[in-house]
N, C-alpha and C positions, 0 to 999 in steps of 0.2 A: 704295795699296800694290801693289809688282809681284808678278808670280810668283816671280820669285828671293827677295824678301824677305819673302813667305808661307813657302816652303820653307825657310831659313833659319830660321825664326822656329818653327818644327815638327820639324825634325830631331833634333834631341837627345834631343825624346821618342820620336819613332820609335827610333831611335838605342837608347834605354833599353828599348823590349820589344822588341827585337832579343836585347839584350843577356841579358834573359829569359829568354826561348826558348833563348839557347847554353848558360847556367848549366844548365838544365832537361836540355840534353842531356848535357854534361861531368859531372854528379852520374851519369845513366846507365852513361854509358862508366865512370866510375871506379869507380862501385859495383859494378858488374859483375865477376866474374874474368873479366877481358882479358889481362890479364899472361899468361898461362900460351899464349895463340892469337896475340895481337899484338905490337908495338914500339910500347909506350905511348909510350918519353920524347918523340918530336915533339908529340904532343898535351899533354904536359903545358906545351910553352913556347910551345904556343897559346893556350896557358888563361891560361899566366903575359900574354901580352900580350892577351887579352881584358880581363884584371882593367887594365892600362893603359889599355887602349881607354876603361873602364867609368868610370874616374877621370878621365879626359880628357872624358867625357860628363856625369858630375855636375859637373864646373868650370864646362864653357861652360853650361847650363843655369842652376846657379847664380850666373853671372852674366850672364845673360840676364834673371834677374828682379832683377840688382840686389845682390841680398844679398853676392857677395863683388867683390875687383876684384883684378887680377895682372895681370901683362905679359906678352901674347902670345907671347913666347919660348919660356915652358912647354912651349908646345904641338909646339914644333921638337924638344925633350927626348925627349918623349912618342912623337912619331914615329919617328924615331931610335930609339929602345928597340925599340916594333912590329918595326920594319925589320929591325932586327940579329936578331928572336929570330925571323923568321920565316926570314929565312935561313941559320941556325944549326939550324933546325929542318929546312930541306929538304936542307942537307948533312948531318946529321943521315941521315937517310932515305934519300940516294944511299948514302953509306958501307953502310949497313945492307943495301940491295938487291946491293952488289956484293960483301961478306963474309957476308953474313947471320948476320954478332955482333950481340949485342946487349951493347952496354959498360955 
């Protein structure tokens, strides 16, 4: 077995207490009154595509041991989603620094 296919074969679950660790902090930030000091809404559609990230890490894992099978394509979907919310999020964020509305 190589290196790349050790990693490969390990990532998802890294991948998943990654994923942990961010839930852990996102329940902070949220629970907390932020609203009244920050501009939550970019963080919330980081969160929204964390939970994509999260679904796209229990698919390849679970099919990694087998249990389900789908067409790779999914995954083009998946990214695509990330993609657009992260940069909806940073224009998001420009608009904000340069009006300093929060809509």
């Amino acid at each position: 077995m190589t290196l790349a296919e050790s990693v490969a074969m390990v990532a998802p679950y890294y991948n998943a207490v990654l994923i942990i660790i961010l839930f852990v902090m996102f329940f902070k930030l949220f629970s907390h009154d932020s609203r009244k000091f920050a501009y939550i809404k970019p963080w919330k559609l980081l969160f929204v595509a964390l939970v994509i990230f999260l679904a796209e890490t229990v698919m390849t894992a679970l099919k990694m041991l087998g249990l389900i099978d789908y067409p790779w394509i999914i995954f083009g979907f998946f990214e695509m989603a990330i993609i657009t919310l992260f940069i909806y999020m940073l224009l998001l964020q420009k608009q904000f620094i340069k009006t300093g509305k929060k809509d």
